[in-house]
C-alpha positions as CSV (number, residue, x, y, z in Angstrom):
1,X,103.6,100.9,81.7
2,X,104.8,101.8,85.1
3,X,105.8,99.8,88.0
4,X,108.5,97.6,86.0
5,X,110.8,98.6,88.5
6,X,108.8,97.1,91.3
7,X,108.0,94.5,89.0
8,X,112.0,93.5,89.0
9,X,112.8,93.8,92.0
10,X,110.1,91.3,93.5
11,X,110.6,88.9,91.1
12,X,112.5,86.8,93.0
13,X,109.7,86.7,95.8
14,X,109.2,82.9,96.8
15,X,105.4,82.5,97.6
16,X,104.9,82.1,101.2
17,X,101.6,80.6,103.0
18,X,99.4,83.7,104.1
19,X,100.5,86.2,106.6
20,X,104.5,84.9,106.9
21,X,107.3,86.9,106.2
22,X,107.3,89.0,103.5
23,X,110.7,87.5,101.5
24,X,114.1,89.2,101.4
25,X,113.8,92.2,98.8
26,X,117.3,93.4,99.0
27,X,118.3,97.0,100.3
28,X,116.4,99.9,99.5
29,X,116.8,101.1,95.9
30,X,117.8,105.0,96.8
31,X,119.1,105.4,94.0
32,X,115.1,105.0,91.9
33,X,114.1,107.7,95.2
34,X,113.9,111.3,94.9
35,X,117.3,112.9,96.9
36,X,116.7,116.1,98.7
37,X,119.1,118.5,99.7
38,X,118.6,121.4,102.9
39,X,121.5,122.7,104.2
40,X,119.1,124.9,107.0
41,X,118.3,121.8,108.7
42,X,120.2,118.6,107.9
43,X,118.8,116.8,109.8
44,X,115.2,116.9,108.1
45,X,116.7,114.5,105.4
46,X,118.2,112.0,107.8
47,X,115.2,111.7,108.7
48,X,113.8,111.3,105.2
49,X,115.9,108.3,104.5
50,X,114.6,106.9,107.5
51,X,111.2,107.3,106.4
52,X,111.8,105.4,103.1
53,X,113.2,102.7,105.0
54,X,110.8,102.0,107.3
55,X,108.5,102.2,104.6
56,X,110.4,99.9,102.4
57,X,109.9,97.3,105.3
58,X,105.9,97.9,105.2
59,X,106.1,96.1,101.6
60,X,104.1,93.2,102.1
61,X,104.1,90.2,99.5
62,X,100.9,87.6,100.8
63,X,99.1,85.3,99.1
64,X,95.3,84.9,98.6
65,X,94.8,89.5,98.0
66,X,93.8,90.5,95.5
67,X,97.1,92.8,94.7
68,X,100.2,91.5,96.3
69,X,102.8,93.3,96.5
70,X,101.1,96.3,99.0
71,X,101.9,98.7,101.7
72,X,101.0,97.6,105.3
73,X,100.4,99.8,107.6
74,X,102.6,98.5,110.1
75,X,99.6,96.8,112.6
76,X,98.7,93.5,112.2
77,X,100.2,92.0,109.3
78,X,96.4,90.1,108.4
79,X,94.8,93.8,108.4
80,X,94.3,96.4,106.5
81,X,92.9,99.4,106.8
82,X,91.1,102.5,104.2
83,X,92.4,105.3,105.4
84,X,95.7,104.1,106.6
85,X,96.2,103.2,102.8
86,X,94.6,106.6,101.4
87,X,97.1,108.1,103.4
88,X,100.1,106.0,102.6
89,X,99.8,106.7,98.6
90,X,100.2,110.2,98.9
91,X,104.0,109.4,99.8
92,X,104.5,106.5,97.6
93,X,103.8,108.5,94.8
94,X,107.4,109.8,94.8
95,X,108.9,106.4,94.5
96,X,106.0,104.8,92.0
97,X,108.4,102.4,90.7
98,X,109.2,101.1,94.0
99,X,106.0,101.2,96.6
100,X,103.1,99.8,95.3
101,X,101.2,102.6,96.9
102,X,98.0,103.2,94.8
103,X,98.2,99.4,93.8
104,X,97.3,98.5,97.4
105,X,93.5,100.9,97.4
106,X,92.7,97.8,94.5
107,X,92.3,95.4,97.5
108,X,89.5,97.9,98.7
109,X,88.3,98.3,95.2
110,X,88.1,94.4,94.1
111,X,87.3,93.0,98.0
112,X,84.2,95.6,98.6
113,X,83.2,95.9,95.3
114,X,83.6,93.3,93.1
115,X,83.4,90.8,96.4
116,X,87.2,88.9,95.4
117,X,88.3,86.8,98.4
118,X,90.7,88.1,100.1
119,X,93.1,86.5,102.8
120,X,93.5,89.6,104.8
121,X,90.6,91.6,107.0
122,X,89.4,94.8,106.5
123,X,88.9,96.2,109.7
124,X,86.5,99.5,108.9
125,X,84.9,99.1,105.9
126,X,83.4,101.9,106.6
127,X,86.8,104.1,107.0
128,X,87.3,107.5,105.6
129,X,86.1,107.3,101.6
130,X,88.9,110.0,99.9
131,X,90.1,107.7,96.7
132,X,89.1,110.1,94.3
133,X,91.7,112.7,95.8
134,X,94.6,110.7,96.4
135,X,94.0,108.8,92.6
136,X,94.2,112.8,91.4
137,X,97.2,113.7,93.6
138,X,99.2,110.2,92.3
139,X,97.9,110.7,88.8
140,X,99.2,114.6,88.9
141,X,103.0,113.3,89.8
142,X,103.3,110.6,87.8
143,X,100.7,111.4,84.7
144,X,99.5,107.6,84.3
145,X,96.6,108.0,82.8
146,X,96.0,104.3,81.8
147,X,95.5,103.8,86.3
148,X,92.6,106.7,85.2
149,X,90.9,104.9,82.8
150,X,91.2,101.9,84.5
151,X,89.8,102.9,87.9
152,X,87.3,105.9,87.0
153,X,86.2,104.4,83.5
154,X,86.6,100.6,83.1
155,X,86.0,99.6,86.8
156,X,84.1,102.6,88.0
157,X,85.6,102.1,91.2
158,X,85.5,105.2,93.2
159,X,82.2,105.8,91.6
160,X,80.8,102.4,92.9
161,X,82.3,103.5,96.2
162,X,80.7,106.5,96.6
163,X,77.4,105.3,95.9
164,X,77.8,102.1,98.3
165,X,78.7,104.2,101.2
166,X,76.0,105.8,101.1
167,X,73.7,102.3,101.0
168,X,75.3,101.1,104.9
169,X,73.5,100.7,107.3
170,X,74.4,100.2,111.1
171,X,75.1,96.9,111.3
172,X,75.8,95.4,108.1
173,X,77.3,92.2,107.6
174,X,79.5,91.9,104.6
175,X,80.9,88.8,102.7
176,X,84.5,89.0,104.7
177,X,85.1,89.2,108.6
178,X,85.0,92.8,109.1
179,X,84.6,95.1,112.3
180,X,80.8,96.3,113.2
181,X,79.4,98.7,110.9
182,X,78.5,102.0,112.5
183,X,78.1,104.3,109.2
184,X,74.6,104.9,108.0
185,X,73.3,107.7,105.8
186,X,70.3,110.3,107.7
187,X,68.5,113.4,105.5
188,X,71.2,115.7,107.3
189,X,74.4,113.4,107.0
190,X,75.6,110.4,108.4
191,X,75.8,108.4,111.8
192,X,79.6,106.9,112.2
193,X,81.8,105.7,114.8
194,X,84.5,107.2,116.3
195,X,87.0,104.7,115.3
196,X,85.5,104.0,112.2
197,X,86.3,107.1,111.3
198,X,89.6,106.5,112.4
199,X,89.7,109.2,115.2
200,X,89.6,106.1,117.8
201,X,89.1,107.8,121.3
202,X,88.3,111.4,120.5
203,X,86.0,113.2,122.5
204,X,84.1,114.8,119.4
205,X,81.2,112.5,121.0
206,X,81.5,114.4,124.5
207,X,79.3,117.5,124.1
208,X,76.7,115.6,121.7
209,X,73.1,114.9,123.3
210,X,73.6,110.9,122.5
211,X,76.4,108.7,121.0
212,X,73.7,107.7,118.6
213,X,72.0,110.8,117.9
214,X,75.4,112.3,116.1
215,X,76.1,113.0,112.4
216,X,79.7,113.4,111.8
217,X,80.7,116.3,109.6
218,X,83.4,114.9,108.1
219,X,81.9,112.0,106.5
220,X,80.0,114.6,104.8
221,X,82.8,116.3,104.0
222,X,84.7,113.5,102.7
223,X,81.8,112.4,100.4
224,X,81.8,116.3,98.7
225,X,85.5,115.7,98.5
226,X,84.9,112.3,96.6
227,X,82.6,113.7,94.2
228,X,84.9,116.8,93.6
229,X,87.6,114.9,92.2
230,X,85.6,112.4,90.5
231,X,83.8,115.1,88.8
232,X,87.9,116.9,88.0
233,X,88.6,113.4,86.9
234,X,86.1,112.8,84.7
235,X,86.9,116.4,83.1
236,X,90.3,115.4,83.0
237,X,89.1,111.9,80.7
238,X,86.4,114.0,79.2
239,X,83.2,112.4,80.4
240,X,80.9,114.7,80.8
241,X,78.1,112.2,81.9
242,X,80.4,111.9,84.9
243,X,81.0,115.6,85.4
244,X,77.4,116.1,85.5
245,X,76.3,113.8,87.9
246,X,79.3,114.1,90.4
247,X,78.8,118.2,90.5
248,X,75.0,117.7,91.1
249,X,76.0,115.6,94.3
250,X,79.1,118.1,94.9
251,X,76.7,121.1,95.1
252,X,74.3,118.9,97.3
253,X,76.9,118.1,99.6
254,X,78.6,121.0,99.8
255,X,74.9,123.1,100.5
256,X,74.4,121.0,103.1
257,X,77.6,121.4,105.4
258,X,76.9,125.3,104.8
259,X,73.1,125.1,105.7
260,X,74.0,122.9,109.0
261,X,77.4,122.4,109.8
262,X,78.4,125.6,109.4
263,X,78.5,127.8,112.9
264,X,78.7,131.8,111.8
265,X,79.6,132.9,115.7
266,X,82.5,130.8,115.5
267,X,83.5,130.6,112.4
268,X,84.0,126.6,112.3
269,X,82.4,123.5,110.8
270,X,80.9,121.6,113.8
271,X,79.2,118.0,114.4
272,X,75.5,118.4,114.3
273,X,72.8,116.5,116.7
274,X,70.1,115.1,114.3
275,X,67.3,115.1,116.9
276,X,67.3,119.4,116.4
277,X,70.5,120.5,114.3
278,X,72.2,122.0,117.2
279,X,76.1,122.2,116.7
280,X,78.8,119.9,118.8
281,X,81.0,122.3,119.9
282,X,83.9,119.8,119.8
283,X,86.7,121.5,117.6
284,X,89.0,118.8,115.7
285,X,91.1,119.5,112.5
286,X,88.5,117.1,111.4
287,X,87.2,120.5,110.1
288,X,89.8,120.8,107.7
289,X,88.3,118.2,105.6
290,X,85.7,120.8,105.0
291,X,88.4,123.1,103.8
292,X,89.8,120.5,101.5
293,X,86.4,120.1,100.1
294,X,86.3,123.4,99.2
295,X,83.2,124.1,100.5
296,X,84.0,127.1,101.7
297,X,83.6,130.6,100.6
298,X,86.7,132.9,100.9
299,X,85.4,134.3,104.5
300,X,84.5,130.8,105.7
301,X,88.1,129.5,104.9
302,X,89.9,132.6,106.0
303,X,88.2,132.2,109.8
304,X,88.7,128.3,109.7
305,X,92.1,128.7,109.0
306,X,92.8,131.3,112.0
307,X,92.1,128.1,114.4
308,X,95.1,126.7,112.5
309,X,97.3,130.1,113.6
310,X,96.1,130.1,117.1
311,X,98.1,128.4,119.5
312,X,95.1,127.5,122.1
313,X,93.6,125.6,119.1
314,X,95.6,123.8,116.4
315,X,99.1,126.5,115.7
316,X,101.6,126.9,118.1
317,X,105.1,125.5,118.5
318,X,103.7,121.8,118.2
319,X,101.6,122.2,115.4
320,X,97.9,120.3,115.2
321,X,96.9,118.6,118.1
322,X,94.0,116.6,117.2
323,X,91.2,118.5,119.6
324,X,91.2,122.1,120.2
325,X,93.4,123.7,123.5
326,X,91.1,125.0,124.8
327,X,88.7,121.8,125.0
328,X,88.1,120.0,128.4
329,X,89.1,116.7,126.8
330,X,92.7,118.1,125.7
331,X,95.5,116.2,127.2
332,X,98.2,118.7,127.2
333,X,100.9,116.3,129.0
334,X,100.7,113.2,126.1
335,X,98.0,114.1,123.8
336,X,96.5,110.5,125.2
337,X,96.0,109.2,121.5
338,X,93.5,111.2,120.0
339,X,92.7,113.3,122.6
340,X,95.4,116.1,121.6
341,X,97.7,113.7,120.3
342,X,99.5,115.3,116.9
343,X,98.7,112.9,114.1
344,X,100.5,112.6,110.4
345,X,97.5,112.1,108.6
346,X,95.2,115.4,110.2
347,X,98.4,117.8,110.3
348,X,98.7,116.7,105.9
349,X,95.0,117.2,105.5
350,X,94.9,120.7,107.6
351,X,98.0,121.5,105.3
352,X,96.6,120.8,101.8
353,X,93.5,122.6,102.8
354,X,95.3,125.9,104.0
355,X,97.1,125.5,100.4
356,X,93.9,125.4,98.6
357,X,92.8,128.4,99.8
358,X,96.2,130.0,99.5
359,X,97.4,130.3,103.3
360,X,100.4,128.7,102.1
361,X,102.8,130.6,104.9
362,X,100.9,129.3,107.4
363,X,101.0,125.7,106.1
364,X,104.6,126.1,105.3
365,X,105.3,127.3,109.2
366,X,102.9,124.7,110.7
367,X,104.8,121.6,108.9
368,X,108.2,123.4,109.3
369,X,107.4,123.3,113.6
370,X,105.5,119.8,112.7
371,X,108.9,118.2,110.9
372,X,111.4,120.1,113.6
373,X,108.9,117.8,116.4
374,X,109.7,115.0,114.4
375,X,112.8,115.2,113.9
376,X,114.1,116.2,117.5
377,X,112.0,113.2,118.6
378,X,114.2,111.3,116.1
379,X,117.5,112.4,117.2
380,X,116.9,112.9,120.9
381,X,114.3,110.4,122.2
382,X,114.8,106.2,122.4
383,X,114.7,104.5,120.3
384,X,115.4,106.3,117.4
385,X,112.6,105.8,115.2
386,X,109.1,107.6,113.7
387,X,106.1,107.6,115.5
388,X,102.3,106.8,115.7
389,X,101.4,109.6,116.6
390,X,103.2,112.9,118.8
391,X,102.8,114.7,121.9
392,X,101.0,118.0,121.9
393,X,103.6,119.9,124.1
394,X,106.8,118.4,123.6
395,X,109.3,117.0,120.8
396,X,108.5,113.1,122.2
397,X,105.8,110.4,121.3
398,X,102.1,110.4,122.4
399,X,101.2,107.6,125.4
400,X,97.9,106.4,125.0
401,X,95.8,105.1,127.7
402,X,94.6,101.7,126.8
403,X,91.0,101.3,126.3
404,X,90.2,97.6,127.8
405,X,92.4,97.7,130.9
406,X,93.1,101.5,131.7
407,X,96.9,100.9,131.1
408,X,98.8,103.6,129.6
409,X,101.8,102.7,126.9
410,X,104.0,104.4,124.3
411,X,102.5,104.6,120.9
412,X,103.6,102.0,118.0
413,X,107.2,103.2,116.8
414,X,108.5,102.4,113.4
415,X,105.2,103.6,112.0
416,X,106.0,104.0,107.9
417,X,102.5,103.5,107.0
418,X,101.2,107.1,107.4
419,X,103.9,109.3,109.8
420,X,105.7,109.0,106.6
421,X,103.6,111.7,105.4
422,X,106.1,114.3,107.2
423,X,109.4,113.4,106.6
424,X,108.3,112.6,102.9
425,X,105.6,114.2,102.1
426,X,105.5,117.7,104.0
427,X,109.2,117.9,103.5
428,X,109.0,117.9,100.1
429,X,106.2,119.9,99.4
430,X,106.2,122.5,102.4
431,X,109.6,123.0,103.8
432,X,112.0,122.6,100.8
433,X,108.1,124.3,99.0
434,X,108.2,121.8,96.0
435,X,104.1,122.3,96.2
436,X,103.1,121.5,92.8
437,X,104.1,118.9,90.9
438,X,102.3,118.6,87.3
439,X,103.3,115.7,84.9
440,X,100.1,116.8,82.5
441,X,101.8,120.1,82.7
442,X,105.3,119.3,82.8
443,X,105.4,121.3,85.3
444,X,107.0,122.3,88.7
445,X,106.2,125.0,90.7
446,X,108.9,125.9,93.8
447,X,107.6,128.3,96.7
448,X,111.6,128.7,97.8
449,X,112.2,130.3,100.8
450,X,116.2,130.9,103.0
451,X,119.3,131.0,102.1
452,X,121.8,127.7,102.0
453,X,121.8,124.9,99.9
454,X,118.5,123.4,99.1
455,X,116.9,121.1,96.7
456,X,115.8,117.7,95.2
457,X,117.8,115.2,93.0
458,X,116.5,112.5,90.9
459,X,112.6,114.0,91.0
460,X,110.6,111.9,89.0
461,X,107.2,113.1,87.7
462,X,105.8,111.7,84.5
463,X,108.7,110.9,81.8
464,X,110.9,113.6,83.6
465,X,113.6,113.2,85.5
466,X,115.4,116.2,87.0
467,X,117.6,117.7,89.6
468,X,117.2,121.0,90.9
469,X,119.2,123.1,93.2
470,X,119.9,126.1,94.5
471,X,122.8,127.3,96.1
472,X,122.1,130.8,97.6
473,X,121.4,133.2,94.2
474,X,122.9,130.3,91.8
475,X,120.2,127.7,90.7
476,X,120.8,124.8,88.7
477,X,118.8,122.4,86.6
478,X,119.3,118.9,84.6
479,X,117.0,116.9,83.5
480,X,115.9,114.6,80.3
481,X,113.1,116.3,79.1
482,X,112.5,120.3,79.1
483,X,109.5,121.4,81.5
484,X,109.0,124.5,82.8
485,X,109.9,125.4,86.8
486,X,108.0,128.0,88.3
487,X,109.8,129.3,91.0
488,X,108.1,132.0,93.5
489,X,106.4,132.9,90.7
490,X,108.9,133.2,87.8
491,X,108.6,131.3,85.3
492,X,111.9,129.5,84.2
493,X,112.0,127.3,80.8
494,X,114.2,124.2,81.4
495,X,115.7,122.9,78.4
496,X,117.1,119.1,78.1
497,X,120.7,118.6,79.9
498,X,122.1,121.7,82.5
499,X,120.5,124.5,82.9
500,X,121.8,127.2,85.0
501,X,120.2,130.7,86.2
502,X,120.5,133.3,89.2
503,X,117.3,133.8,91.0
């Protein structure tokens, strides 16, 4: 079983009344962390660490949730939020021993579903619905396949999920103190909210003939998502009752975002009014969700993904603002939020969706410009810290002009919840190129670019622990169990203990 680790290291924990302090867990455990090494840029994994330990502070021990120990968001400590928590597992998944990353989605799961009391609020029930993904993406790193069963077969959680999002209705009152419900399902999609989809103040809304009148493509897009994976999980378990019912929705999903969301002159997944179909012409990397969906066809995705090249939409030398250059609404100066801010959790979707379609230099160069932001803010800007969110034009945080008095402030700093995504995440995976990571496979797969030194020590995936790096044309591998690395596609056989090869 996993999470013994974790298991250890809060066992000393003194229960605390609801919402104090979470209790002294020591230092950060580097040592149970993956270590990466990239002589280019050093700086990148200073910044790394810094990640991990700002994260490490977001563990939060409270009593009366469901599943205590779990990651905050780094808010207010008696909230929580979906998507905010979606996001934060696809980092924790590194460290699975340590951050009880996909623990923390079972306080959605037992709350919503199964209607367990809960001391802490969900703000948006009605938040981003992705669990099937990011259960996949944890399940691929760290092969537990008991958290599988558990979830997709026992529970039926995401399942249950899917199908209750769906039943909403604008204004629903649920058994816990919640925000107002905006979502509710239409023939042609699904009425939302701008911050229940967790875009707070964009201006997707500004071009649309009514606030009310709006369906929201990437709810849409997010539900195909959902019953993608549930249908590659339950291949993956070998249920083929579930494969059959979560394609039939897939298909339905994904014909619908072609037959109305999809704008040929442009080449883009827009908002739709309901009152006559006509597109939104609002562009967000909201579309990217579409993308991710893979719904798609190779010319679809190959003109979507131009926006992300383009740097009067979402490229450029401060990678994916979070509405289109060009638009009205863009705030070039500070981004103002989301109104061109550049946002951790958009920038990782736009760059797993390029990657499914194979733009993976254009993903690489995006989160290579997107981590140099960061880190520049880091080193040059006060305090030293990672952000909310970023400006659009300038290594620097986003200010945001506050909604109930007109005020405008800095964003939240120390924000380890979901900026993590870069310096973790994105570094990992796009700028050292360590893409996929297969425990089922016991596999790795390296997209190396550059000269220097460059690397990752003490990666963990499945029963395997390895160290692998490269220094110029001289690579070298350890590890405990053999796998196989696939490095720009070569195929190297690692055996158990040092390995060493020129590449």
């Amino acid at each position: 079983m996993r999470h013994i680790t974790l298991g250890l290291l809060l066992a000393c924990f003194v229960p605390l009344a609801a919402f104090a302090e979470t209790p002294s867990k020591g230092p950060l455990p580097k040592e149970l962390l993956p270590s990466p090494i990239y002589s280019p840029e050093p700086g990148f994994t200073d910044l790394y660490w810094k990640a991990w330990e700002l994260a490490w502070d977001r563990v939060k021990y409270q009593e009366g949730v469901p599943q205590s120990p779990y990651m905050d968001e780094n808010l207010w400590d008696d909230t929580i939020w979906i998507w905010d928590t979606e996001f934060m597992v696809l980092f924790c998944r590194y460290a699975p021993d340590v951050f009880p990353g996909i623990e923390s989605l079972d306080n959605f799961y037992r709350c919503i579903l199964e209607k367990d009391s809960t001391a802490l609020r969900i703000q948006h029930p009605d938040n981003p619905p992705f669990y099937s993904w990011v259960e996949w993406e944890y399940y691929k790193v760290t092969g537990d396949r008991d958290r599988l069963e558990k979830v997709f077969i026992e529970h039926q959680w995401p399942q249950r999920h899917y199908q209750w999002f769906d039943s909403l209705k604008i204004g629903t009152q649920l058994h816990f103190e919640h925000a107002p419900i905006l979502l509710q399902k239409e023939d042609l999609g699904y009425r939302w909210g701008d911050v229940q989809s967790g875009m707070d103040n964009t201006p997707r809304t500004a071009d649309a003939i009514s606030v009310e009148d709006m369906l929201w493509m990437d709810a849409a897009a997010q539900q195909a998502l959902s019953a993608l994976y549930i249908s590659r999980i339950g291949k993956e378990l070998g249920r083929s009752d579930m494969v059959a019912e979560y394609d039939s929705l897939y298909a339905a999903g994904k014909k619908l975002l072609n037959d109305y969301y999809w704008d040929e002159a442009d080449g883009f997944y827009y908002d739709i009014n309901s009152c006559d179909t006509t597109h939104i012409k609002v562009r967000t990397p909201a579309v990217y969700w579409a993308m991710l969906a893979e719904v798609a066809d190779s010319t679809q995705a190959g003109r979507v993904a131009a926006y992300a090249a383009d740097s009067l939409e979402f490229g450029g030398r401060y990678p994916w603002p979070t509405i289109s250059r060009r638009h009205r609404c863009y705030d070039n100066e500070t981004g103002d939020y989301w109104r061109g801010a550049v946002w951790l959790p958009t920038a990782y979707v736009g760059t797993k969706a390029l990657e499914t379609y194979c733009y993976n230099d254009l993903a690489d160069e995006n989160a290579l410009r997107l981590l140099r932001q960061m880190e520049e803010t880091y080193r040059t800007f006060t305090p030293a810290t990672i952000w909310e969110c970023y400006s659009p034009s300038a290594s620097e945080p986003s200010i945001h002009t506050l909604p109930w008095n007109g005020k405008r402030e800095r964003v939240r700093p120390d924000f380890c919840g979901w900026s993590a995504l870069g310096p973790i995440s994105l570094f990992i995976e796009n700028v050292l190129g360590f893409n996929n990571i297969d425990a089922g496979a016991k596999l790795v797969e390296w997209r190396k670019k550059g000269e220097g030194t460059q690397g990752i020590r003490n990666l963990r995936f499945g029963d395997i622990v390895t160290d692998i790096v490269a220094e110029d044309n001289r690579l070298t591998v350890e590890s405990n169990h053999p796998y196989t690395l696939r490095i720009n596609g070569r195929d190297l056989s690692i055996k158990k203990g040092k390995n060493k090869f020129k590449i």
